[in-house]
DSSP file (Angstrom, degrees, kcal/mol; ACC not computed):
  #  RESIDUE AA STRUCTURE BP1 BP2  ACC     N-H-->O    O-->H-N    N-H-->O    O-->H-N    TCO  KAPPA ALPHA  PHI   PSI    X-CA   Y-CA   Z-CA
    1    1 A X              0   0    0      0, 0.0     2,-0.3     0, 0.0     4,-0.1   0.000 360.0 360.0 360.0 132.2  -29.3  -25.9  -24.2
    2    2 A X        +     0   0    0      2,-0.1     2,-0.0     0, 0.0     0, 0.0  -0.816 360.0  25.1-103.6 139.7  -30.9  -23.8  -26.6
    3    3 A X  S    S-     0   0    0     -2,-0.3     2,-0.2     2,-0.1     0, 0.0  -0.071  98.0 -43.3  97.2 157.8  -29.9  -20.1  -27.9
    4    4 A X        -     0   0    0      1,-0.1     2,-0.2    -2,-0.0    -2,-0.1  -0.568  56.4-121.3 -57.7 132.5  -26.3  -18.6  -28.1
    5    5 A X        -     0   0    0     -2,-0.2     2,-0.3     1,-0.1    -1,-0.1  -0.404  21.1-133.8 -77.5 153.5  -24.3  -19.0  -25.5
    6    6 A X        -     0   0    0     -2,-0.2     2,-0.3     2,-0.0    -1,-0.1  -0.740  15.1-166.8 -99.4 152.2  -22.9  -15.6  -23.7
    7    7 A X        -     0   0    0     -2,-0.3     2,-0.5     2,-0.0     3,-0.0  -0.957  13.2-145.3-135.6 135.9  -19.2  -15.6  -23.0
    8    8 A X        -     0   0    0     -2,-0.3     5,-0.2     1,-0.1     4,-0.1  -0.798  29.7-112.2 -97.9 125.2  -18.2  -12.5  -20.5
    9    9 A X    >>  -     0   0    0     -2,-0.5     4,-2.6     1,-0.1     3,-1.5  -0.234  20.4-107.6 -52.0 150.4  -15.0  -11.3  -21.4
   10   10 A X  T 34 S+     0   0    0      1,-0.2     4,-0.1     2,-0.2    -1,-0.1   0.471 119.9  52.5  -7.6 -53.1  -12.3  -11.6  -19.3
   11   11 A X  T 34 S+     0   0    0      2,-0.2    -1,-0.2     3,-0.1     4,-0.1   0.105 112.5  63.9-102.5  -1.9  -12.1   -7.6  -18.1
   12   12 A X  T <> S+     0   0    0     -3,-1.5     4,-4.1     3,-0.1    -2,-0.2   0.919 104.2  31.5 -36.6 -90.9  -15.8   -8.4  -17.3
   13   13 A X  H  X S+     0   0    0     -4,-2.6     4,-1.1     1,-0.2    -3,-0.2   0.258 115.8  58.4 -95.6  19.8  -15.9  -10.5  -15.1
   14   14 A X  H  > S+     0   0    0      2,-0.1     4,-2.3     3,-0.1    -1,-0.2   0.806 115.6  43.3 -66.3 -46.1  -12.5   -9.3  -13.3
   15   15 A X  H >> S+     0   0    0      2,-0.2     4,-2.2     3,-0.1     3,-0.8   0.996 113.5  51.6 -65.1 -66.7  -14.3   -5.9  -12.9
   16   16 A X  H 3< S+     0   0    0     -4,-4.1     3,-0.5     1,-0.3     4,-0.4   0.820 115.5  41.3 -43.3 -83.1  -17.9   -7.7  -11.8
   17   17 A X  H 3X S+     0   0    0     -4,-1.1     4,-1.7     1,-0.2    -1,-0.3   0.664 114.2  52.5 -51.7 -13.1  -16.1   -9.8   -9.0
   18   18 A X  H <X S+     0   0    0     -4,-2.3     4,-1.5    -3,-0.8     5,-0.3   0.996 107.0  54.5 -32.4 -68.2  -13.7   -6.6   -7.8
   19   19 A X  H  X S+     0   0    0     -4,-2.2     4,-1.6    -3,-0.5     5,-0.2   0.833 115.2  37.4 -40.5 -69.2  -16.8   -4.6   -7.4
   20   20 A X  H >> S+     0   0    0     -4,-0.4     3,-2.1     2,-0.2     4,-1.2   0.793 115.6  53.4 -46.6 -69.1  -18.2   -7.6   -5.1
   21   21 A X  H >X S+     0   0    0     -4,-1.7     3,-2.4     1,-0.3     4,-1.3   0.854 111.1  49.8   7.8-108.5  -14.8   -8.0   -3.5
   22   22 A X  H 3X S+     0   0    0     -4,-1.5     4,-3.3     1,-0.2    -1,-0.3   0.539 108.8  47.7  10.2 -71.6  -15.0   -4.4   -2.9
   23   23 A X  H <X S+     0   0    0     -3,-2.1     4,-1.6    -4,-1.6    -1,-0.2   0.804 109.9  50.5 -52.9 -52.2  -18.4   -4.2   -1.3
   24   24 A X  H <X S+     0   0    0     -3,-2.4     4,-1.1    -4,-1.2    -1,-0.2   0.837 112.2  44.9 -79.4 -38.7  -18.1   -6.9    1.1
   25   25 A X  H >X S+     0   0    0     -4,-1.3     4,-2.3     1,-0.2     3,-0.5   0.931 108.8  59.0 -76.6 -25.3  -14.5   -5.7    2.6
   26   26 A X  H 3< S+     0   0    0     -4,-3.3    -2,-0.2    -5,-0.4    -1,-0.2   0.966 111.8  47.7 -50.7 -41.2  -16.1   -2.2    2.7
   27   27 A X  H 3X S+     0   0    0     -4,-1.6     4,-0.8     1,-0.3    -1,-0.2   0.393 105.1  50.2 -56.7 -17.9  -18.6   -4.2    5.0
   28   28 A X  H << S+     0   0    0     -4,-1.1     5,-0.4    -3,-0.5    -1,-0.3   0.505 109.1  47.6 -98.2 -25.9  -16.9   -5.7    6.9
   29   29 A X  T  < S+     0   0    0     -4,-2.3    -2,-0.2     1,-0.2    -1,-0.1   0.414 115.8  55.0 -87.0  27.8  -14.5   -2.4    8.1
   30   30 A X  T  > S+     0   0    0     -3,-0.2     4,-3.4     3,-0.1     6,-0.2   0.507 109.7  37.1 -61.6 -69.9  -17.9   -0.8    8.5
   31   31 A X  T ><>S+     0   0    0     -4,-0.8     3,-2.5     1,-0.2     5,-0.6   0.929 123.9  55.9 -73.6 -76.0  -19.2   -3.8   11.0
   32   32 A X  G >45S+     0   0    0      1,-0.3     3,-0.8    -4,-0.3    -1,-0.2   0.481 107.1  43.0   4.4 -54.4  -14.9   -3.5   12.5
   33   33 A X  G 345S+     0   0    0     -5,-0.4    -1,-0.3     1,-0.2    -2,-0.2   0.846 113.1  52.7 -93.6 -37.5  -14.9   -0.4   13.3
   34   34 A X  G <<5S-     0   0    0     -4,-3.4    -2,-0.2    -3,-2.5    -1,-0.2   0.043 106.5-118.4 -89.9  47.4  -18.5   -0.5   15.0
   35   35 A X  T < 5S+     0   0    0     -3,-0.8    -3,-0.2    -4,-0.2    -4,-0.1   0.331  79.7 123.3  67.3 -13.2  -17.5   -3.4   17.1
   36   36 A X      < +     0   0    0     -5,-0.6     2,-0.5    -6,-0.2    -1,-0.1   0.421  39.5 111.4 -93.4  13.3  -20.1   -5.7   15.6
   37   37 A X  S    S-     0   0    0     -6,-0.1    -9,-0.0    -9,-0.1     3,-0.0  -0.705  73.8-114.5 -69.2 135.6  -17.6   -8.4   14.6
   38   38 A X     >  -     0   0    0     -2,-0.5     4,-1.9     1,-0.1     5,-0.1  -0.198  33.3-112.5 -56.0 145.5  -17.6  -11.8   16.3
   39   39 A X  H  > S+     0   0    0      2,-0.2     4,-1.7     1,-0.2    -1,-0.1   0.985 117.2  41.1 -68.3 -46.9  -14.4  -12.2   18.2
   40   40 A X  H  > S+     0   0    0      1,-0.2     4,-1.4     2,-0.2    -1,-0.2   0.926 107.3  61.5 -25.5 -51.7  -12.9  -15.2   15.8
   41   41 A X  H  > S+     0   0    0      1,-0.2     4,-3.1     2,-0.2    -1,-0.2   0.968 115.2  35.0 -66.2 -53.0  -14.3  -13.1   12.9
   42   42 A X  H  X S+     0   0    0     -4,-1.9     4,-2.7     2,-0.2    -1,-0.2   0.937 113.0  54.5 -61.5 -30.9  -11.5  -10.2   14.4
   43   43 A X  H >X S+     0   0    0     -4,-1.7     3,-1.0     2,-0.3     4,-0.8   0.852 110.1  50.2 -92.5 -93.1   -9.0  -12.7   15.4
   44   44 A X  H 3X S+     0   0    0     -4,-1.4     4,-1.9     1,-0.3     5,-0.2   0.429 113.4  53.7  20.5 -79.1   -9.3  -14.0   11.3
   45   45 A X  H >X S+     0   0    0     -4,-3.1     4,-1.8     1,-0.3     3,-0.6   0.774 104.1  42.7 -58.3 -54.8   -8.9  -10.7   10.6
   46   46 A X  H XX S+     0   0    0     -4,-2.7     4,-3.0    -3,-1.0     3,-0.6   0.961 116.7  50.5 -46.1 -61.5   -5.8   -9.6   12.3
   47   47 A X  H 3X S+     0   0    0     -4,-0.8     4,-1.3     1,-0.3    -1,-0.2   0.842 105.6  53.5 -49.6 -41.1   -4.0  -12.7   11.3
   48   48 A X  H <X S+     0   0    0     -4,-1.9     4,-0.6    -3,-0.6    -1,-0.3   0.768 111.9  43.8 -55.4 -45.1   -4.9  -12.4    7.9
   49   49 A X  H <X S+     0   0    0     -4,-1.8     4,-0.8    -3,-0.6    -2,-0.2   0.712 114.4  56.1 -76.8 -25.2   -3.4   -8.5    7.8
   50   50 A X  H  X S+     0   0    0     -4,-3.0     4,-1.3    -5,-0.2    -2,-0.2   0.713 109.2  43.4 -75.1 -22.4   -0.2  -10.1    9.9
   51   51 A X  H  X S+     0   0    0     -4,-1.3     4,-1.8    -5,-0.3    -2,-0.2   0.667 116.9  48.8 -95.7 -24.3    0.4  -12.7    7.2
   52   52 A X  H  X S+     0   0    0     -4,-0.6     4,-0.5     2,-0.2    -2,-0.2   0.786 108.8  49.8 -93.8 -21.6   -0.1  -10.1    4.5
   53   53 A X  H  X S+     0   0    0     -4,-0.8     4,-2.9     2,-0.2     5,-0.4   0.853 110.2  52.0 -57.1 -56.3    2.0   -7.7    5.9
   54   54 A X  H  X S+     0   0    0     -4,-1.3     4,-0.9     1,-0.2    -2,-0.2   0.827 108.0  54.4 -43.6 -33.0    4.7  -10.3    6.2
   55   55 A X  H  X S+     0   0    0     -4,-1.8     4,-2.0     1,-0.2     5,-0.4   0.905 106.9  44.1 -62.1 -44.7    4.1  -11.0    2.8
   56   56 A X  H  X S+     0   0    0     -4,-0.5     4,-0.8     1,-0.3    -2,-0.2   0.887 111.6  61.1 -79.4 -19.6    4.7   -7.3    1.2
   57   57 A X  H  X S+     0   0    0     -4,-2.9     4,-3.8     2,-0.2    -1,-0.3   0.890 103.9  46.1 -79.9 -22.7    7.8   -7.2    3.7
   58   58 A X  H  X S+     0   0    0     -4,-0.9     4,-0.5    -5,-0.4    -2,-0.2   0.996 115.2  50.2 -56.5 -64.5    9.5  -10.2    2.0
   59   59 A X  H  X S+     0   0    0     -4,-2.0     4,-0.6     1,-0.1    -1,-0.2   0.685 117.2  33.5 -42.9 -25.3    8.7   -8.7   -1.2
   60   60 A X  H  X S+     0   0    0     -4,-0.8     4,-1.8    -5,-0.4     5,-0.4   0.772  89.4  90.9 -86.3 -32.7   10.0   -5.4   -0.6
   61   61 A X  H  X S+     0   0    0     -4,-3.8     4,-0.7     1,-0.2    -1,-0.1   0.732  91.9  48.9 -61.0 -22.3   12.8   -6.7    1.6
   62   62 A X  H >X S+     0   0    0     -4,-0.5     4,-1.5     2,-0.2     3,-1.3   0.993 109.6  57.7 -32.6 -73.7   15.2   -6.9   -2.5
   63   63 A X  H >X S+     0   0    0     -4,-0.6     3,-2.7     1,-0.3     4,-0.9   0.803 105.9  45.4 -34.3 -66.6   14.1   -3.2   -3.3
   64   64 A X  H 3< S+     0   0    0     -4,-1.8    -1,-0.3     1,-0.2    -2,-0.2   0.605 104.9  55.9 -94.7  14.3   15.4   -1.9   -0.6
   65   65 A X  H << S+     0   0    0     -3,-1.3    -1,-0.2    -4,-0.7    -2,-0.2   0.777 107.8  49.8 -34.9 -47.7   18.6   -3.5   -0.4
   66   66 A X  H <<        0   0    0     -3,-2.7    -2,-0.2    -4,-1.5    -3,-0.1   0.671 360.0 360.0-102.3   7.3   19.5   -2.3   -3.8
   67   67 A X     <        0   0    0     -4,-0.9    -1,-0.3    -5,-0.3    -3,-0.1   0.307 360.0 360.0 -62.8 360.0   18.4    1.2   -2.6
C-alpha cells in the first residue's frame, strides 16, 4: 500500500452510517405507506416493531414501578 493511510474518526463514521440508516428507513415507510412492499417484506416489518416494542416495555417496565 502506498501513501498515508486515512483513519475516519469514530463520530465520522457513526454520523456517515446514521445518515444511510436514515435514508433507507425513510424509504422504506415511503414504499409502506404506498403499498409497494412485498407481503413478507410487511410481515418482517411488523414483527420487527412487535419485538421492539416488547423490548422498550421491558425496559421501562422498572421506571414505572418506582414511579
Amino acid at each position: 500500500m502506498t501513501g498515508p493511510s486515512t483513519v475516519i474518526p469514530r463520530e465520522v463514521a457513526f454520523a456517515n452510517a446514521r445518515r444511510v440508516l436514515d435514508r433507507a428507513l425513510d424509504r422504506i415507510a415511503r414504499d409502506r405507506a404506498a403499498g409497494r412492499l412485498a407481503p413478507e417484506a410487511e410481515l418482517a416489518l411488523r414483527r420487527i416493531e412487535r419485538n421492539r416494542r416488547a423490548q422498550q416495555a421491558e425496559q421501562d417496565a422498572p421506571h414505572r414501578a418506582a414511579a
